[in-house]
C-alpha positions in Angstrom: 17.9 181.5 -3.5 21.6 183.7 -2.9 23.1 184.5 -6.4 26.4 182.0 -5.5 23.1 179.0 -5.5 23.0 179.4 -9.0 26.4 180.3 -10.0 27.8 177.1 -7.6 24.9 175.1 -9.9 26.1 176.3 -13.7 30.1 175.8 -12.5 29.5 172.1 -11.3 27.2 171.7 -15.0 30.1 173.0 -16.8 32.5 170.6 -14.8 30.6 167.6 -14.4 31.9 164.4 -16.3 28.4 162.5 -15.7 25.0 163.3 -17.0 23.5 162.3 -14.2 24.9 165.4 -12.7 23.4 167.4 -14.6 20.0 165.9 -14.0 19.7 165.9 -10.5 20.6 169.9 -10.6 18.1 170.4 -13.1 15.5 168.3 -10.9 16.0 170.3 -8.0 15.8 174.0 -9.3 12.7 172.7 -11.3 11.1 171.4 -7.9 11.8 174.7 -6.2 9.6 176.1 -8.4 6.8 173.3 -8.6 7.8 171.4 -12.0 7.9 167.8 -11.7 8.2 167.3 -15.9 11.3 168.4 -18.1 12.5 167.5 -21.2 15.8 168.5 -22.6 16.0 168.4 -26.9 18.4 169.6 -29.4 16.5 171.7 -32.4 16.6 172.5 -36.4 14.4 174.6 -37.8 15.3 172.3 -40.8 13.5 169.4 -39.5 9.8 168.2 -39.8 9.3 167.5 -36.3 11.5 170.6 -34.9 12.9 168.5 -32.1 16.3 166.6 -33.6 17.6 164.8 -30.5 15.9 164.3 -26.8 18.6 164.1 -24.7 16.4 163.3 -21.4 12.6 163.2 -20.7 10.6 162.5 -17.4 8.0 163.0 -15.4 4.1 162.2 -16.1 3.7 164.3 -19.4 0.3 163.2 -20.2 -1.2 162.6 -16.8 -1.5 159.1 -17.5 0.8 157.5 -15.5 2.8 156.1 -18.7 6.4 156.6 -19.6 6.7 159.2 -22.2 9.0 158.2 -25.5 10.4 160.8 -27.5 8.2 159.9 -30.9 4.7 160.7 -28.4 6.2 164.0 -26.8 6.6 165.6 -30.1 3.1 164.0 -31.4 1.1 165.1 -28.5 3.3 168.9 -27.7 2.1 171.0 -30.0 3.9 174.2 -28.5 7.3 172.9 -28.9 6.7 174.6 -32.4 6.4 177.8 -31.2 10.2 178.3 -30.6 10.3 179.1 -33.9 8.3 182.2 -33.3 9.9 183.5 -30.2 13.6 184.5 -29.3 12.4 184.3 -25.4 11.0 181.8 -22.8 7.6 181.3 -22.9 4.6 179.9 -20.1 2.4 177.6 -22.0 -1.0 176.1 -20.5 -2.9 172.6 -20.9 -6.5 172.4 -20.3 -7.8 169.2 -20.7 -11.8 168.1 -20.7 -11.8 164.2 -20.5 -11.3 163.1 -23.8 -8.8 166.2 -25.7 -6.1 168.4 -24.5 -5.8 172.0 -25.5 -2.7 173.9 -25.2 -2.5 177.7 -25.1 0.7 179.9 -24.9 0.2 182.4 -22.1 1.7 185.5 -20.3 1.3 184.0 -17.0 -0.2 180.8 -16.3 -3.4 180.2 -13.9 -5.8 178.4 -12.6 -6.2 174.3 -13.3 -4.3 172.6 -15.6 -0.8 171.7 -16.1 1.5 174.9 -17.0 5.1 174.9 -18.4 7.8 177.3 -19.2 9.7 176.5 -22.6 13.5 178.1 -22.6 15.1 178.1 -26.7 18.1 177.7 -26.3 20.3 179.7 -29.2 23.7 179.6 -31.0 25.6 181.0 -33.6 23.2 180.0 -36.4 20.1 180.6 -34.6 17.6 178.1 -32.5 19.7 174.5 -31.0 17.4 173.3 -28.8 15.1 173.9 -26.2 14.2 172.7 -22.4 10.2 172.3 -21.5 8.9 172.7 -17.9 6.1 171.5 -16.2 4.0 171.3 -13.5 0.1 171.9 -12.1 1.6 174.3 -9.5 4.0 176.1 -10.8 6.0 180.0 -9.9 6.0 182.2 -13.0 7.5 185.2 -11.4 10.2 187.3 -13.3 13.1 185.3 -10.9 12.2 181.8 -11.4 12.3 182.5 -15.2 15.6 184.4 -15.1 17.6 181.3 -13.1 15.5 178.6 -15.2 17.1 179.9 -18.2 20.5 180.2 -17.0 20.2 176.5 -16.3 18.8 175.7 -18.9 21.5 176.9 -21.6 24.1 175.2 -19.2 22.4 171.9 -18.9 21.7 172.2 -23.0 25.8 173.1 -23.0 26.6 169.9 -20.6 24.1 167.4 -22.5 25.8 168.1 -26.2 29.4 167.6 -24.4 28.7 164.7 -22.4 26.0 162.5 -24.5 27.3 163.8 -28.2 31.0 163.7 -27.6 33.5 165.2 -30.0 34.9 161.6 -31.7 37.9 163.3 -32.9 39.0 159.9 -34.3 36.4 160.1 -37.1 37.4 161.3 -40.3 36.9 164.8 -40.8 35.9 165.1 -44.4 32.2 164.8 -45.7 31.3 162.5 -48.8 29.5 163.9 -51.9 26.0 163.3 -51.4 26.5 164.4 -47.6 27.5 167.8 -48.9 24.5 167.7 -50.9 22.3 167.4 -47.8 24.1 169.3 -45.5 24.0 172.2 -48.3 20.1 171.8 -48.4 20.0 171.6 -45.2 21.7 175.2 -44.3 19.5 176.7 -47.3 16.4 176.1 -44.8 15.0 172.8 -46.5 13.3 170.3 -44.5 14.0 166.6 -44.9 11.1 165.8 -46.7 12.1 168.3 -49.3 15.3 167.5 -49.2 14.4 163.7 -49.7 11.8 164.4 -52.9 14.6 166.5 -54.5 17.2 164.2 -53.9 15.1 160.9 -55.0 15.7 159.5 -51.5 14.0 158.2 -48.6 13.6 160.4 -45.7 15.2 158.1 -42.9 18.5 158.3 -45.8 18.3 161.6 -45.3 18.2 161.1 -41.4 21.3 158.7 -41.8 23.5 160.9 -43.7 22.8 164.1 -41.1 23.9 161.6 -38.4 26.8 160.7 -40.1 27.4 164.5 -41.2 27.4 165.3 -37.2 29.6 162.0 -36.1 32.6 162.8 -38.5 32.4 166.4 -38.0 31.8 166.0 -34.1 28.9 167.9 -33.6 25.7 167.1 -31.8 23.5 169.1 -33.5 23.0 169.7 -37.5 23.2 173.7 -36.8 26.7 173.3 -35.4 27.2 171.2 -38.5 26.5 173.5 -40.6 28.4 176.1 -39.1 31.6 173.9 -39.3 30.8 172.8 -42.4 30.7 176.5 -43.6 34.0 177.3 -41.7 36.1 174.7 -43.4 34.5 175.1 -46.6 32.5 172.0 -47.3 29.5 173.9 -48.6 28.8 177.2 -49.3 26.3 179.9 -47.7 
């Protein structure tokens, strides 16, 4: 594909006022290069599960024919951890035998099997979020990887603006016990720790890191964080 393909596609991302513009780029860049799966997520190294927000799943993940919720992708996807090992995009490779999958993170995919290509995406305070690829028939040369992860920070850029709007309405200041958490939170503790230490449940914690990211207009808890820093509210 001509250079001004690409460039034409990331210009109408950063432009577009509707989601569904951005999926039906990312759809057909993915098809040119034989992936039919893709899930977009927001990331914190903080969290338990890795994944803090999927912004947009689809496609048969499983090979079962069953819509795929975000609670099972993160169950069943075992290399979405592995963006905490990596700075780069990776190919990953499912083998299944009938009854269990295996996954393997690969140089370049082959042979049977569904293979993917996971892209972190990366801000000021490290890791954000992430887009997964996949497909049973998929390119893996030096190209496809290059424009993939061009689109993918820009589809990442275009989901936090357009699903996790600045509200700038909201009050801008953050209540005790949310500076507690946030603080925890930037000192690398996951929620479970952050729960036992605190004496509260771990969905509290999960409340207050929403409310952290609505009043400070964020849509992940790294930007909050940063902000938070910036302004003050907690110390590094």
């Amino acid at each position: 594909m001509p250079a001004d393909d690409i460039t034409r596609c990331l210009l109408e991302f950063d432009q577009s006022r509707d989601f569904s513009t951005v999926q039906q780029g990312v759809r057909q860049w993915a098809d040119r290069y034989g992936y039919d799966r893709i899930v977009l997520f927001s990331a914190h190294s903080g969290l338990d599960g890795i994944v803090e927000r999927i912004y947009w799943i689809e496609g048969d993940w499983f090979d079962n024919g069953k819509t795929v919720d975000a609670r099972d992708y993160v169950r069943y996807c075992p290399v979405t951890r592995h963006v905490l090992e990596t700075a780069k995009p990776f190919y990953w490779t499912k083998i299944s035998d009938g009854t269990t999958d295996q996954y393997r993170i690969v140089k370049k995919p082959s042979g049977a099997g569904v293979h993917g290509l996971q892209i972190p995406v990366f801000g000021p305070l490290g890791l954000e979020g992430a887009i997964s690829l996949g497909g049973k028939t998929i390119e893996s040369s030096p190209k496809a990887a290059l424009e993939l992860t061009l689109l993918a920070s820009a589809a990442f850029s275009a989901a936090r603006r357009l699903l996790d709007g600045v509200q700038e309405e909201q009050p801008q200041t953050l209540s005790g016990r949310e500076n507690q958490v946030l603080s925890l939170t930037a000192l690398g503790k996951r929620q479970s720790d952050i729960a036992l230490s605190l004496g509260l449940s771990i969905r509290t914690i999960e409340n207050h890191l929403r409310n952290i990211r609505i009043k400070l207009g964020v849509a992940t808890t790294a930007e909050a964080v940063r902000i938070a820093l910036q302004r003050g509210y907690i110390k590094g």
